[in-house]
C-alpha positions as CSV (number, residue, x, y, z in Angstrom):
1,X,130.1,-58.5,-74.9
2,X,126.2,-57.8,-74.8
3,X,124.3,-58.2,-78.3
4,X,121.8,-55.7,-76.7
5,X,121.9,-52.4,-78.2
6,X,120.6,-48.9,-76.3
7,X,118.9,-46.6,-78.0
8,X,118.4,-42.8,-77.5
9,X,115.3,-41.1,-77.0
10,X,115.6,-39.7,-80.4
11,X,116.3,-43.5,-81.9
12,X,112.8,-44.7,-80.4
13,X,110.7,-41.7,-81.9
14,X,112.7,-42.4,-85.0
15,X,112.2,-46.4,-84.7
16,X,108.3,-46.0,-83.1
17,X,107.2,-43.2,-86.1
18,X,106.6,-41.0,-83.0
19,X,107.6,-37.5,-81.9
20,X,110.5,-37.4,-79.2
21,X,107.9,-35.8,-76.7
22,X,105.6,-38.8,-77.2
23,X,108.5,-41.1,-75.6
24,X,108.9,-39.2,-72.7
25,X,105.7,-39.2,-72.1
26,X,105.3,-42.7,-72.4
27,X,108.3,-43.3,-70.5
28,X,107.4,-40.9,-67.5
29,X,104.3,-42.5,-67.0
30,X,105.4,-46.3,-67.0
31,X,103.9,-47.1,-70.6
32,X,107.5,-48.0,-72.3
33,X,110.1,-49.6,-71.1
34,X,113.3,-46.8,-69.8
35,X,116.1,-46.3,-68.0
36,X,118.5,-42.8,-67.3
37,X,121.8,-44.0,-67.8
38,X,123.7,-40.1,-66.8
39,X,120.9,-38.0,-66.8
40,X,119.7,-39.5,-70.2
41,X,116.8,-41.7,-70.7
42,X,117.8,-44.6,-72.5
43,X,115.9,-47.9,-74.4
44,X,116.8,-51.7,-74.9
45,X,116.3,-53.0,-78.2
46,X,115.0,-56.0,-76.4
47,X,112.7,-54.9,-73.9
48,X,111.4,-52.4,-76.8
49,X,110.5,-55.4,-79.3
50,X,109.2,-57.4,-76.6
51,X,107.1,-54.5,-75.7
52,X,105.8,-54.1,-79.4
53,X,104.8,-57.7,-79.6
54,X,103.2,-57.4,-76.7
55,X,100.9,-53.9,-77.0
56,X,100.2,-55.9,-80.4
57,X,98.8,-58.9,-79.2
58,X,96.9,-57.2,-76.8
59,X,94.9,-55.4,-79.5
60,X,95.1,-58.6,-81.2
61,X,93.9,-60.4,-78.3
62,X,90.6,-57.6,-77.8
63,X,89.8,-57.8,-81.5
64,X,89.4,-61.5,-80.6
65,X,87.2,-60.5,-78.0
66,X,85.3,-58.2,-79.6
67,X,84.6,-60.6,-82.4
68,X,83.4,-63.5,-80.0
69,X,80.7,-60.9,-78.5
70,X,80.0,-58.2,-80.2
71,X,77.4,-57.1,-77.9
72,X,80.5,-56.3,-75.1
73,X,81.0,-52.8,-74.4
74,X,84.5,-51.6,-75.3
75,X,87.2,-50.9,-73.4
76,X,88.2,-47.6,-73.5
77,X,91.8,-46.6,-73.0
């Protein structure tokens, strides 16, 4: 059996601190990692804590940046 769990939209808001509307938007437009699975949007627990870690280190890794040269515009999202 698979150790990976799926999680509901409602699960992600509750597990992200977001609203439910903010995941489908995020979801629609590519940001977070979905599938439908019967009509219904649905979330690994992997692919969500790999894509934490990795919208974390990239702030991390533009802090970094920022810090080396200050003087470098920021990116604006």
């Amino acid at each position: 059996m698979d150790d990976n769990i799926n999680l509901s939209v409602e699960d992600v808001a509750r597990w992200l601190g977001i609203a439910t509307r903010t995941v489908y938007r995020l979801v629609q437009q590519g940001k977070l990692p979905g599938f439908k699975a019967g009509g219904q949007w649905r979330f690994s627990q992997q692919m969500l804590e790999a894509w934490v870690a990795d919208q974390v280190t990239v702030k991390w890794l533009k802090a970094e940046d920022q810090q080396a040269d200050p003087n470098k515009p920021k990116d604006r999202p």
